[in-house]
C-alpha positions in Angstrom: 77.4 110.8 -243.4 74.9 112.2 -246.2 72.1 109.2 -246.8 71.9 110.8 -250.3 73.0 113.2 -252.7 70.7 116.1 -254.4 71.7 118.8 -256.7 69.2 120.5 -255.0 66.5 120.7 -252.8 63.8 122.3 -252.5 61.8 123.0 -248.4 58.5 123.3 -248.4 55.5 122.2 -250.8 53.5 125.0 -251.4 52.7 127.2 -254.4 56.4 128.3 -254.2 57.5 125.0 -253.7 55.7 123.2 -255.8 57.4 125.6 -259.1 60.5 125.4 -257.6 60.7 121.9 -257.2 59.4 121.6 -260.7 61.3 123.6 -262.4 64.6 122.2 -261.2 64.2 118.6 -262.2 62.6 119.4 -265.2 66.0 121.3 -266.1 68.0 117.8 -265.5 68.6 118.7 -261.7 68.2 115.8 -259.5 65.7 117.3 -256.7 64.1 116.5 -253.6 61.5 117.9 -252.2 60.7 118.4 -248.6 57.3 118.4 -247.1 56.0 118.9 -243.7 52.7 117.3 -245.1 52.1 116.1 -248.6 48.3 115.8 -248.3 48.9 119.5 -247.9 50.5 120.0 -251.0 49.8 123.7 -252.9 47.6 124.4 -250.4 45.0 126.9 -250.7 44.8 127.8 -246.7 43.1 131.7 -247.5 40.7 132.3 -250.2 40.6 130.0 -252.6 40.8 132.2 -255.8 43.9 132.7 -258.4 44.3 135.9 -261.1 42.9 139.5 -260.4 44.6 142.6 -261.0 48.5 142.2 -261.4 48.5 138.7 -260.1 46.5 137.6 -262.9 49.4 138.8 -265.0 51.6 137.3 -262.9 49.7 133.7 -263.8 50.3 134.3 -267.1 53.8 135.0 -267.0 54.7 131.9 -265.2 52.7 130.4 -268.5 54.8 132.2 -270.5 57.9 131.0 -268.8 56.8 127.2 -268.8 55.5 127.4 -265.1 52.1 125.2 -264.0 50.1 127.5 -262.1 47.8 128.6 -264.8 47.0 125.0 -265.6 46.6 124.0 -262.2 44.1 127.4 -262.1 42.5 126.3 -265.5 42.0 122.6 -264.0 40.0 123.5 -260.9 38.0 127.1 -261.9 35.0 127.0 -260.4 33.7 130.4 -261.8 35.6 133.1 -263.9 35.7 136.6 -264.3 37.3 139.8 -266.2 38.1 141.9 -263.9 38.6 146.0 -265.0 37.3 145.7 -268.5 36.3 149.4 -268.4 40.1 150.3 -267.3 42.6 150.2 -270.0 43.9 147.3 -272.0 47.0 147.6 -269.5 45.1 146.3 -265.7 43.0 143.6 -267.3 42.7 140.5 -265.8 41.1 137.0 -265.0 40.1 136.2 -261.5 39.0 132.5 -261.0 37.4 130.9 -257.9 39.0 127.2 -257.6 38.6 124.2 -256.1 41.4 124.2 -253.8 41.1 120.0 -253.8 41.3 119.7 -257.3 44.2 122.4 -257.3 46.2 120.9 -255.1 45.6 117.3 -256.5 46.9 118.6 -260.0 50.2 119.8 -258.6 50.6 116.3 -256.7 50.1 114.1 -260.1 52.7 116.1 -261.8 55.1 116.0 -259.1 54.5 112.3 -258.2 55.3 111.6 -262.1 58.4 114.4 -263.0 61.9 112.5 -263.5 64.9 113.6 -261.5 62.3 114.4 -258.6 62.5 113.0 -254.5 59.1 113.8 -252.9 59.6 113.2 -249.3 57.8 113.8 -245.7 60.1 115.3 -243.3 60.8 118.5 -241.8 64.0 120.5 -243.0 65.6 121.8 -239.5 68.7 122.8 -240.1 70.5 123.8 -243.5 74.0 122.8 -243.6 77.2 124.8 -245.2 80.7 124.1 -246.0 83.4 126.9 -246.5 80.4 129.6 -246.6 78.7 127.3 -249.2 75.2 125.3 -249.3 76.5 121.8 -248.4 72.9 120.1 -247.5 69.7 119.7 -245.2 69.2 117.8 -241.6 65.8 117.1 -241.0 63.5 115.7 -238.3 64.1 112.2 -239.3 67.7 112.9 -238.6 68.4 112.1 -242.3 71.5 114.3 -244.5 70.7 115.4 -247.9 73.5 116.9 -249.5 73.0 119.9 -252.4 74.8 122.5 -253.9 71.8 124.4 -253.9 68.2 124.9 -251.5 65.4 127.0 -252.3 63.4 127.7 -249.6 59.4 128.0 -249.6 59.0 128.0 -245.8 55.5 129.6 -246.4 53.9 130.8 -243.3 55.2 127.9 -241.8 58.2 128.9 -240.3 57.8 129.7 -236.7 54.0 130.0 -237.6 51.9 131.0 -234.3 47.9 131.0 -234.8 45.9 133.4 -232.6 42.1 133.5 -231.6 41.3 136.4 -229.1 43.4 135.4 -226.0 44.3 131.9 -227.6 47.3 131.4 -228.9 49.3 128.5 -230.2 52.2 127.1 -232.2 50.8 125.9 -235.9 50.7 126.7 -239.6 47.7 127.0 -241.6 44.4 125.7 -240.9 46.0 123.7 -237.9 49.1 122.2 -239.5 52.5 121.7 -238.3 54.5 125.0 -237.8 58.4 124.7 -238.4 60.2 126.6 -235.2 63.8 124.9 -235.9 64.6 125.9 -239.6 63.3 129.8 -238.6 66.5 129.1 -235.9 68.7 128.0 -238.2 68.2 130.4 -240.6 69.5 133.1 -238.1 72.8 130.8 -236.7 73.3 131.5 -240.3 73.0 135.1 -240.0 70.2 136.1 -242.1 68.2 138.5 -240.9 64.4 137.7 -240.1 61.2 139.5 -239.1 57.3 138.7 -238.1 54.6 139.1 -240.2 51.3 138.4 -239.9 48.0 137.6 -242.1 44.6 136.1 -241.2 41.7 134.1 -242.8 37.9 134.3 -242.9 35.7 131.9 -241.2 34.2 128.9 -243.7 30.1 128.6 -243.7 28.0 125.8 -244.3 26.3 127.4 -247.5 22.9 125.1 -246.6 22.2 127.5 -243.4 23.0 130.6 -245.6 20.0 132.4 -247.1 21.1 134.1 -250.1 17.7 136.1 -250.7 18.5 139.6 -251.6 22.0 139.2 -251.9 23.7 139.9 -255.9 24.9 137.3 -257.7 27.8 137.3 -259.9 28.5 134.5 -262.6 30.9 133.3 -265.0 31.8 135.5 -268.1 29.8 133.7 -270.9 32.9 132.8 -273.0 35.2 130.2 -272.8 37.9 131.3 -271.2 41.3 129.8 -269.1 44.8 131.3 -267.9 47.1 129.1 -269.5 48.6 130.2 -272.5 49.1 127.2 -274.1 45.3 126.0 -273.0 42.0 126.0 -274.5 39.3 128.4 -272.9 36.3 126.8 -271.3 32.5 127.8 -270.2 31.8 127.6 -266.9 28.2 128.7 -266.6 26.9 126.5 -263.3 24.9 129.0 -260.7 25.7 126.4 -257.9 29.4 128.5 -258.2 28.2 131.8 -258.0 29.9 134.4 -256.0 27.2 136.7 -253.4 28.0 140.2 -252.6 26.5 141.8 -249.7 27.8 143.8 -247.4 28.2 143.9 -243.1 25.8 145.3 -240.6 25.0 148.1 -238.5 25.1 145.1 -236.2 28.4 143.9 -237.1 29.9 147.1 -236.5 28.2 147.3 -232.7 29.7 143.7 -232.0 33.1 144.9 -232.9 33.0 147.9 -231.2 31.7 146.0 -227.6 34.7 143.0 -228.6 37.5 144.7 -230.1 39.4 145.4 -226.9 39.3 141.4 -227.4 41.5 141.3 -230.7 44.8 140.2 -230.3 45.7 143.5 -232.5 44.7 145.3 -230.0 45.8 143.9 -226.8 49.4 143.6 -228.2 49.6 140.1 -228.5 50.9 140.5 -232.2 52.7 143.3 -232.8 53.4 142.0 -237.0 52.2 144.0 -239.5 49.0 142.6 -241.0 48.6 142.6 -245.2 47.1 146.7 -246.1 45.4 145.8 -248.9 43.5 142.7 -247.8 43.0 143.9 -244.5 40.9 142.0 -241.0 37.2 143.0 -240.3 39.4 144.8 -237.0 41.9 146.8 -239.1 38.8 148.0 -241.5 37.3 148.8 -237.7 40.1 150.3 -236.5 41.6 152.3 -239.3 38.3 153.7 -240.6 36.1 153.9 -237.7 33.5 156.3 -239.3 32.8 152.8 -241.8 29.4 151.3 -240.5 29.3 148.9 -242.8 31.9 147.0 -245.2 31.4 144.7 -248.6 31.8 141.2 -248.1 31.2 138.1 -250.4 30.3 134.4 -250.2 32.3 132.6 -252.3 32.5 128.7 -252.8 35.2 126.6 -251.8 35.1 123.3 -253.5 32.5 120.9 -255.8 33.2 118.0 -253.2 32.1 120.4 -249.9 29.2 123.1 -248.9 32.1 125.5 -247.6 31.8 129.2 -248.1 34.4 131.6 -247.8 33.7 135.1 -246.8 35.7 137.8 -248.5 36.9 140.6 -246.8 36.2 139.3 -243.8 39.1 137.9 -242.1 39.6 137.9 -238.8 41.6 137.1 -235.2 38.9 138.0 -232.7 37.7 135.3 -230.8 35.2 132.3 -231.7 32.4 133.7 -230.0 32.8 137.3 -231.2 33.1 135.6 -234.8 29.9 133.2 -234.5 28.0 136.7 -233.1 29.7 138.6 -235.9 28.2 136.3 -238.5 24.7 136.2 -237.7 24.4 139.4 -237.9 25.3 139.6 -241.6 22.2 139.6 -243.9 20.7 135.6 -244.7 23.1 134.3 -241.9 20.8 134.4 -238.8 21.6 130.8 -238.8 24.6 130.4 -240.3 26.8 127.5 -239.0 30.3 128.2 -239.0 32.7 124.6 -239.9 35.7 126.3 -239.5 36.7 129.8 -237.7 38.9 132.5 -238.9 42.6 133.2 -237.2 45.4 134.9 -238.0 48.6 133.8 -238.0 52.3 135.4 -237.2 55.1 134.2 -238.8 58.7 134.3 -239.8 59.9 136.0 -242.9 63.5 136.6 -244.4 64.4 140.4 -245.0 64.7 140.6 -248.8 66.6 143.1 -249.6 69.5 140.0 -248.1 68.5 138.8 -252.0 70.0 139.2 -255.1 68.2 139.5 -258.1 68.3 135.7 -258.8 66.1 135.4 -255.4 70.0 133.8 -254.5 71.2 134.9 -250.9 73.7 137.8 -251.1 76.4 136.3 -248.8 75.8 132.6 -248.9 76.2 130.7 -252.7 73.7 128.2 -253.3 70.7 129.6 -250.8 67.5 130.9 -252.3 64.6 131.6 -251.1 60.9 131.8 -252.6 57.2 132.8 -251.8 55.8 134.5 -248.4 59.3 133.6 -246.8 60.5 136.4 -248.8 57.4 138.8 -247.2 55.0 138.7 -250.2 51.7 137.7 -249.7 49.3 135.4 -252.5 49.7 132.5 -254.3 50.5 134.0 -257.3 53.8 136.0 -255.9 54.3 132.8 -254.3 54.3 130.6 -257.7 56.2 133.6 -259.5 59.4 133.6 -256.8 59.4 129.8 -257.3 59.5 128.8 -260.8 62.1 131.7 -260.9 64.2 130.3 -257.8 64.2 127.0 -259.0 65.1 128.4 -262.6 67.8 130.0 -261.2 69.1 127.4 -258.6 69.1 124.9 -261.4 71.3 128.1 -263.2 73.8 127.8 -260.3 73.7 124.1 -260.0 74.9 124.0 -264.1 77.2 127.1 -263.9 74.9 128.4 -266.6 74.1 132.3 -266.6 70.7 133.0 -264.1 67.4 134.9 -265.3 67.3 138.2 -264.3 63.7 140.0 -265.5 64.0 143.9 -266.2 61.1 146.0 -264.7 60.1 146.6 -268.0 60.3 142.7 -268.6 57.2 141.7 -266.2 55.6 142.1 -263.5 57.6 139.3 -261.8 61.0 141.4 -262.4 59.2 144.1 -260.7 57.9 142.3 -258.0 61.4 141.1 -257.7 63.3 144.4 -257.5 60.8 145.6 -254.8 61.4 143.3 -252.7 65.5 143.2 -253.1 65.7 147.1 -253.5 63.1 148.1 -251.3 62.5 145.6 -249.0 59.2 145.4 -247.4 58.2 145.4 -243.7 54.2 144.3 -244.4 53.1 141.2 -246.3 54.1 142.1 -250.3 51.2 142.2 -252.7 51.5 142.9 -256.5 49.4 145.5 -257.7 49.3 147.0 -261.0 49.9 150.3 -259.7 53.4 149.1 -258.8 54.3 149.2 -262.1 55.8 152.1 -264.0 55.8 150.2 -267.2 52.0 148.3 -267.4 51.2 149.2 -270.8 54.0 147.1 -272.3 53.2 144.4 -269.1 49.8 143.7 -270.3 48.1 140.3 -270.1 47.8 139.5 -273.7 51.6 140.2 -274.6 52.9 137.8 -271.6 54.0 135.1 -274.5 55.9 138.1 -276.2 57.6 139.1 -273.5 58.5 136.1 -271.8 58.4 133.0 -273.5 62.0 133.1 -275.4 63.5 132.8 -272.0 61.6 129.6 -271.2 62.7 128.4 -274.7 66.4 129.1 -274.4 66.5 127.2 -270.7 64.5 124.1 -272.1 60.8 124.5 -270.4 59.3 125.2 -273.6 59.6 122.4 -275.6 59.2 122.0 -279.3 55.7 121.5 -279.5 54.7 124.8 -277.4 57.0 126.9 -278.8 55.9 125.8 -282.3 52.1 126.3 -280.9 53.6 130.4 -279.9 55.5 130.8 -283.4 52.3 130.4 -285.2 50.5 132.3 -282.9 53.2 135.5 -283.5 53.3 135.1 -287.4 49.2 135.7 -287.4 49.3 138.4 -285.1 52.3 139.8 -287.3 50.8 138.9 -290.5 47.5 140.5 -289.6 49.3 143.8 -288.3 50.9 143.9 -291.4 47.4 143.8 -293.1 45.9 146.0 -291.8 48.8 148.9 -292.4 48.9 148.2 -295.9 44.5 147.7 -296.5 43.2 150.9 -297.0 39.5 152.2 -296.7 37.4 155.2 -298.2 34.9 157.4 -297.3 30.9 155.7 -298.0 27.9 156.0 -297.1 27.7 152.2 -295.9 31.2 152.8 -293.6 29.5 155.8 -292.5 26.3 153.6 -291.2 28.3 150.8 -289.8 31.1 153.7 -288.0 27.7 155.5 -286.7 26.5 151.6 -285.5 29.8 151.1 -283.6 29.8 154.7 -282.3 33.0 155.4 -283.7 34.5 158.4 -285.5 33.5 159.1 -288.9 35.9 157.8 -291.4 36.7 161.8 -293.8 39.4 160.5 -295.5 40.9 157.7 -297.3 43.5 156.0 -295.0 44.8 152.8 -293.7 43.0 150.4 -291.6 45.6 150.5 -289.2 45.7 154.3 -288.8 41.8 154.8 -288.4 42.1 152.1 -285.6 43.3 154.8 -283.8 40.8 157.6 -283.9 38.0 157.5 -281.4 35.7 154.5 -280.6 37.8 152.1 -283.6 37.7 149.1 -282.5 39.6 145.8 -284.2 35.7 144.6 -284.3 34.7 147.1 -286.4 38.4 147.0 -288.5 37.1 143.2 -289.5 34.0 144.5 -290.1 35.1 147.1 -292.9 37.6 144.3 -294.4 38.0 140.8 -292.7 40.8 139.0 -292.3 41.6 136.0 -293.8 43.3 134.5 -290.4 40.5 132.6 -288.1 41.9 134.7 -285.1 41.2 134.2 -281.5 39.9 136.5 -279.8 43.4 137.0 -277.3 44.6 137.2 -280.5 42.3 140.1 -282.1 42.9 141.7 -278.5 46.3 141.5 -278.9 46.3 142.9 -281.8 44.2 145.8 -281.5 46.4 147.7 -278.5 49.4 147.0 -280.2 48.3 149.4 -282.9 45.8 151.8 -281.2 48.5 152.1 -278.7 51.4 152.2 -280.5 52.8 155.9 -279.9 52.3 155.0 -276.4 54.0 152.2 -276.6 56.9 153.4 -278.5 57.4 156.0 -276.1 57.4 153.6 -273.4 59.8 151.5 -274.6 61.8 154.8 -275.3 62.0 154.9 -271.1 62.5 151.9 -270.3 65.4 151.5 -272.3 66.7 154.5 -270.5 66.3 152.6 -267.5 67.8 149.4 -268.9 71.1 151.1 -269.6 71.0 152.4 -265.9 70.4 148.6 -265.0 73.0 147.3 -267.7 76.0 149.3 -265.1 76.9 146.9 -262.8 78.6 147.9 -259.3 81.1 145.2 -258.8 80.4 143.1 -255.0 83.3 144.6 -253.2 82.6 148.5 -254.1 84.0 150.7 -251.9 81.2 153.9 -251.1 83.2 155.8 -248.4 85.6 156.7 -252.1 82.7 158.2 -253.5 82.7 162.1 -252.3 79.5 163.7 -251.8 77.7 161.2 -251.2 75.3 162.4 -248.7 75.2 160.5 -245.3 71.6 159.1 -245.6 72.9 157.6 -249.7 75.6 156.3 -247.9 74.1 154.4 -245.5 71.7 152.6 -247.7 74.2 151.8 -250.3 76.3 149.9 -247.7 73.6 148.1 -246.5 72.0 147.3 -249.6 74.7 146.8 -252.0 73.4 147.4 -255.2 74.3 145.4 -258.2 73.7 148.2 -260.4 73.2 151.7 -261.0 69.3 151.2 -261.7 69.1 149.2 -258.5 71.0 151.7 -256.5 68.7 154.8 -257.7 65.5 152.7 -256.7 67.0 152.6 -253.1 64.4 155.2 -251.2 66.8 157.9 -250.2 69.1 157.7 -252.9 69.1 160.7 -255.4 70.3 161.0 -259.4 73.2 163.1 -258.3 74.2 160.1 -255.7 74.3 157.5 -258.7 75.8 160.2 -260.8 78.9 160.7 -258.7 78.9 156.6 -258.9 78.9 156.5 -262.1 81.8 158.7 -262.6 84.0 156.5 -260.1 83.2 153.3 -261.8 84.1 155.3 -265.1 87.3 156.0 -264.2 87.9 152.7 -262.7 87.0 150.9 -266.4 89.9 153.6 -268.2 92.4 152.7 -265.2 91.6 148.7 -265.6 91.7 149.2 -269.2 95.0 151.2 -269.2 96.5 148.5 -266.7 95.8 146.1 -269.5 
């Protein structure tokens, strides 16, 4: 007997979580939400910072689709940064240190208040099918929800086991309750599952830190935020500044006497750690001729005197870590409130995924965040305002989101993870990305935002908010192709001033914004505009035309690729028809079962003359169907 009926719900409360569960209700879904602890709610368990390099982008593309995190980002920013400003317009990004309290306390107002949403405290520990199909949840409480469709955001929770040296223990995150019976269930379902494993830095008392000698890094002085829809904000207070400095001869000679002590090395956990935010050990271990690496002391929260230390993560055990900091510069006396671990957990093999984040053999299952073996909060966010998009899709019969590579960087971090799969924790990186320069931060709205419309989380006054928005941008392009400019010797003085090239001939603003050192500053300069423009706006603007062979060329390949994506393979294709197919293609497209031939030729292994020979079967399988008709 069910004690209540869902169209969906939604394990687990994190970042993931928290989107998904969102997302659904806010689409007319009737939801419930399962937490093993709401106090824990979008918890900020690592370092407590949103945005950077390719996540950043991914913030503002859940913006762009109607999601929360940049507003929960904007809401608690402690100190803010630009991060790559002398890289191109394509990698650059905002990186905010939050207050994880004030973070987590916005996601818990908006859930507490959304219509068509169950928040409940219970543990999910077994999912339930009929006929093959999602049927409902059985939880600790030995209550039955019934759904058509779960998403779940297991976190790091599922099966979670936290090691220090030679201790080891069952838990999730800084001490909470692990989940070892859904991780079970998962697999009497048949889904595959692996270990991973990530770690966290010790927290400091920053009143026994001395920060003499250390570098400082502040706030950008402009008002800035992540939301698209928001209003930017100063944030000049020193008491939030970030310290860099770096570890010790010292350090290095305590890890070299205690290493043999790291559960890495002992074989304790055998999971693959994340490689690009790696422990002190795996810097000590993987480039042993390193004395000394950079750290820094960020702050946690206005409301504590935590610090976290960056790049300084760590499983050894709580002696080694209390030696290991006092031998870091202005910590001789450094008190440590809270010690580093690392934690192994369960993760779902994604490449089991469809594009929807839906699983491949069992309707009505998706799955979101780290469960999926991504690591961040931002990945985390991304997977579930899409999986909650998409189960609410599925819930409605309506047709699902699917983003193109060239789409964002969420439909690349997507088709990574199902085409690819991953076998260490999943980070987004900018580099990932064939397409960046048409995935750039300041065209999220442009890229993504109609798709939020059309499903309804865009509502009239936002989307009215982006239409003005696009007609200045357009109106102002349009300007300055058509406003032309002449050779004088007061242009010459204010190019020479700007230390751009030389205007020689009469031409159109537009066209000398892409010479050398033209910047849209200097284009308002030699004729204003009569827009009061922003300056996301301005920056917009300016790529769009200094760039724009690039970008034309860009889109020229990516609609190459888009064709490739746009041919389906139906479910049931049969491979062993295709001749010459080599063995290794062969393998890989059985297991993997494209959905398209895009998908299939991102398969590692696979070759263009594989997906050609493809092609040419499903060719003459369309003529035959059409000829049957």
């Amino acid at each position: 007997m069910y004690q209540d009926s869902y169209d969906a719900i939604v394990i687990g409360g994190g970042h993931a979580g928290c989107e998904a569960a969102i997302a659904c209700s806010r689409l007319g879904i009737r939801t419930l939400m399962l937490n093993l602890s709401i106090d824990n709610t979008a918890l900020m368990p690592c370092n407590p910072s949103i945005g950077g390099p390719a996540k950043g982008h991914l913030v503002r593309e859940v913006s762009a689709l109607g999601g929360e995190q940049a507003r929960a980002a904007d809401e608690s920013t402690l100190m803010i940064r630009w991060l790559n400003t002398s890289k191109g317009a394509a990698v650059r990004a905002l990186r905010a240190q939050c207050d994880p309290f004030m973070y987590s306390t916005y996601y818990r107002k908006l859930l507490t208040a959304q219509t068509n949403l169950d928040i409940h405290q219970d543990e999910a520990i077994e999912i339930l099918t009929e006929s093959g199909k999602i049927s409902g949840v059985l939880t600790r409480h030995d209550s039955r929800y019934s759904a058509r469709a779960i998403v779940i955001c297991g976190g790091v929770y599922m099966a979670g086991r936290v090691f220090m040296g030679d201790v080891s223990f069952p838990s999730g995150p800084m001490g909470q309750q692990n989940s070892q019976k859904l991780a079970d269930s998962l697999s009497h379902l048949g889904i595959v599952t692996g270990k991973m494993r990530t770690d966290t830095t010790p927290r400091l008392n920053i009143n026994t830190i001395n920060f003499d000698g250390m570098t400082p890094q502040l706030s950008e002085n402009e008002p800035l935020c992540f939301d698209i829809f928001g209003e930017g904000k100063l944030y000049n207070d020193s008491d939030y500044a970030c310290w860099f400095s770096r570890t010790t001869e010292k350090t290095y000679e305590i890890l070299s006497r205690n290493i043999s002590r790291s559960p890495l090395v002992t074989g304790d956990v055998e999971a693959h750690g994340p490689r690009y935010c790696p422990s002190i050990e795996d810097k000590f271990l993987r480039f042993p001729d390193h004395i000394t690496h950079p750290i820094v002391f960020e702050p946690v929260s206005r409301s504590t005197d935590e610090v976290y230390v960056q790049n300084f993560s760590t499983s050894l055990p709580y002696d080694v870590q209390a030696e290991m900091i006092r031998s870091l510069h202005g910590c001789e006396n450094a008190k440590i409130i809270k010690p580093g671990y690392g934690i192994e957990y369960t993760y779902i093999l994604p490449n089991q995924l469809k594009h929807t984040l839906e699983n491949k053999n069992i309707p009505g299952l998706f799955c979101a965040g780290q469960v999926n073996g991504t690591s961040g909060y931002e990945e985390a966010a991304a997977q579930g305002l899409l999986a909650g998009i998409n189960a609410a899709m599925y819930v409605r019969d309506d047709e699902p989101i699917i983003l193109g590579r060239d789409e964002g960087y969420l439909g690349v971090l997507v088709d990574d993870l199902t085409t690819k799969n991953t076998d260490e924790p999943y980070r987004m990186l900018t580099g990932r990305c064939e397409h960046r320069l048409l995935l750039r931060w300041d065209n999220s709205a442009h890229r993504l935002s109609h798709y939020g419309r059309k499903i309804g989380l865009i509502d009239d006054s936002r989307w009215a908010f982006l239409e003005e928005k696009f007609s200045r941008e357009e109106e102002e392009i349009s300007r300055l192709k058509s406003a032309k400019i002449s050779p004088s010797a007061e242009i010459e003085s204010l190019c020479e001033s700007y230390g751009a090239e030389i205007l020689s001939e009469t031409m159109t603003l537009a066209e000398y914004m892409t010479h050398r050192g033209v910047t849209y500053e200097l284009a308002e300069k030699l004729s204003p505009s009569p827009e009061n423009l922003t300056h996301e706006e301005k920056s917009h603007i300016e790529t769009e035309i200094r760039y724009a062979g690039y970008l034309e060329r860009e889109k020229r390949v990516a609609n190459r690729m888009k064709n490739l994506d746009g041919a389906k393979i139906p479910d049931d294709f049969d491979y062993d028809s295709v001749k010459g197919l080599r063995a290794e293609s062969l393998q890989k497209l059985k297991r993997y079962r494209p959905e398209s031939l895009g998908h299939a030729l991102r398969i590692s292994g696979v070759t263009p003359v594989d997906v050609q020979l493809i092609s040419v079967i499903l060719s003459r399988n369309e003529r035959r169907m059409k000829n049957d008709n």
